[in-house]
TORKOL-4160 file (C-alpha; in steps of 0.2 Angstrom, whole numbers, padded with zeros to 4 digits, m for minus):
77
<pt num="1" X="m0059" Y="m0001" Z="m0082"/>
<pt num="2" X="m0049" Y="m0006" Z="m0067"/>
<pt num="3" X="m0053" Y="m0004" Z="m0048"/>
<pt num="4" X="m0041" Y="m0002" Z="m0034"/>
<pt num="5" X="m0045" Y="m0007" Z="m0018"/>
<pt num="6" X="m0038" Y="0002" Z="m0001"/>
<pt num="7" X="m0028" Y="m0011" Z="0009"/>
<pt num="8" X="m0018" Y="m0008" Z="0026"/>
<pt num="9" X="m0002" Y="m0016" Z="0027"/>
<pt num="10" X="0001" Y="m0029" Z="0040"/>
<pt num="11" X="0018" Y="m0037" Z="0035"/>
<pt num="12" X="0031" Y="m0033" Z="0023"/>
<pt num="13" X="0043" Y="m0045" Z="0016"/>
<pt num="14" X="0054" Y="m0038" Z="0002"/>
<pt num="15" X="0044" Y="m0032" Z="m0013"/>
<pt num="16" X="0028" Y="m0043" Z="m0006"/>
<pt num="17" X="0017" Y="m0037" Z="0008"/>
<pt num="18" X="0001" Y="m0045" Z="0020"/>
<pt num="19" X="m0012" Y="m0033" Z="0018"/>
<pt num="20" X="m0030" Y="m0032" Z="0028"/>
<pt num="21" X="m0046" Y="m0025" Z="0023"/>
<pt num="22" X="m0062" Y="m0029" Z="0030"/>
<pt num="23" X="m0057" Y="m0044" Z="0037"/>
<pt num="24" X="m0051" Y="m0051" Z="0020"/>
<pt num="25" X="m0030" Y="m0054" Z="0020"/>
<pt num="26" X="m0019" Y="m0055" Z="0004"/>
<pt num="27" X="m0004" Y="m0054" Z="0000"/>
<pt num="28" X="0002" Y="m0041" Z="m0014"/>
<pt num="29" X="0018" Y="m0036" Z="m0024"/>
<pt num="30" X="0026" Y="m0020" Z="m0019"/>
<pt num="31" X="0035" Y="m0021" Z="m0034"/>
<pt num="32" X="0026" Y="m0004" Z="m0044"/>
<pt num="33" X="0031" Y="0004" Z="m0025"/>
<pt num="34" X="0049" Y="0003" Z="m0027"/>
<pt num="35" X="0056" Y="0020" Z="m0027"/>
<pt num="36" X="0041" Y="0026" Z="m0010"/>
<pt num="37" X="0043" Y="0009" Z="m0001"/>
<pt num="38" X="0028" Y="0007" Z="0009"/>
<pt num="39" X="0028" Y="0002" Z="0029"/>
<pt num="40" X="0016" Y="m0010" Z="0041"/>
<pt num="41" X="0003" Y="0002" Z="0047"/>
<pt num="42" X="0002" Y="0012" Z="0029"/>
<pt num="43" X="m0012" Y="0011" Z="0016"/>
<pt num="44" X="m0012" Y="0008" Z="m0001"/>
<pt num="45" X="m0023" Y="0005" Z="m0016"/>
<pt num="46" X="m0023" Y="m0013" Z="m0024"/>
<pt num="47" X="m0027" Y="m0018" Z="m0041"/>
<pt num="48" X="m0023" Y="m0036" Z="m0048"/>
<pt num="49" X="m0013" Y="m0040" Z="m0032"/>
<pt num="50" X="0000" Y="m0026" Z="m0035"/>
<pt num="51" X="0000" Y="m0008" Z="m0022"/>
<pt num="52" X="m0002" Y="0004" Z="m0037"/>
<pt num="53" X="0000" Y="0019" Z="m0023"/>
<pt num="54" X="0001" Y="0025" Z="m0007"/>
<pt num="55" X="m0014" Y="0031" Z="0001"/>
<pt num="56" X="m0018" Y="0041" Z="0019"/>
<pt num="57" X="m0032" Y="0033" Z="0030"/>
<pt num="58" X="m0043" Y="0048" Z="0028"/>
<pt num="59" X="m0044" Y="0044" Z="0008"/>
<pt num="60" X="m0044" Y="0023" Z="0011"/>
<pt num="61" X="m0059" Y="0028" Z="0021"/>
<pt num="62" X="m0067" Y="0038" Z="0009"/>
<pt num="63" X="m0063" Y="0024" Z="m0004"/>
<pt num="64" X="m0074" Y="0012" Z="0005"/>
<pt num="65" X="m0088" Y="0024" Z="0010"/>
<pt num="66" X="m0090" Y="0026" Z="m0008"/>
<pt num="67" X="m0090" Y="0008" Z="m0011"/>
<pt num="68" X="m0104" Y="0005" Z="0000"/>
<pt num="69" X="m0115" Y="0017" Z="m0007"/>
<pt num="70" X="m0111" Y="0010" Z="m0025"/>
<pt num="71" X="m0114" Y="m0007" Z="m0018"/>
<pt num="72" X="m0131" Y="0000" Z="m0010"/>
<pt num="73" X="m0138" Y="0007" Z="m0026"/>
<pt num="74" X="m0133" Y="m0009" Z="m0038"/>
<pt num="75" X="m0149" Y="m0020" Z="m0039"/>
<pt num="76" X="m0144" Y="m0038" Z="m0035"/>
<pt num="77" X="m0144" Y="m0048" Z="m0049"/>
C-alpha cells in the first residue's frame, strides 16, 4: 500500500519542486506532472518523492484531518 502526502509548493525548478508541509520541506520530482505542470502556491500529493497529482487546498486539508485522527487511534508502539 502506498501513501501520499498533501504538500504545498514553495519553489519550482524545472521538473523538481520545494514543497512545505507541516514545517517539514522536501524537494520532489514533478516528473509524473508533466502534461498539468503544477505552480508555487499549488498542492499536490507526494508519494516516494514524486507529485503523483494535483490537489485543492480544501482536499490537502481534508487529507491531514484524516491523518491526525488515524494518528490519534493508532496505540504507540
Amino acid at each position: 500500500m502506498c501513501l501520499a502526502i498533501p504538500m504545498q509548493i514553495t519553489a519550482v525548478d524545472g521538473l523538481s519542486a520545494r514543497c512545505e508541509a507541516r514545517g517539514i520541506e522536501r524537494e520532489i520530482s514533478l516528473f509524473m506532472l508533466q502534461d498539468e505542470p503544477p505552480a508555487i502556491g499549488d498542492y499536490v500529493m507526494v508519494s516516494v518523492g514524486q507529485a503523483v497529482r494535483k490537489v485543492s487546498e480544501e482536499d490537502a486539508r481534508l487529507s491531514w484531518e484524516l491523518y491526525d485522527l488515524i494518528l490519534a487511534e493508532t496505540p504507540n508502539q
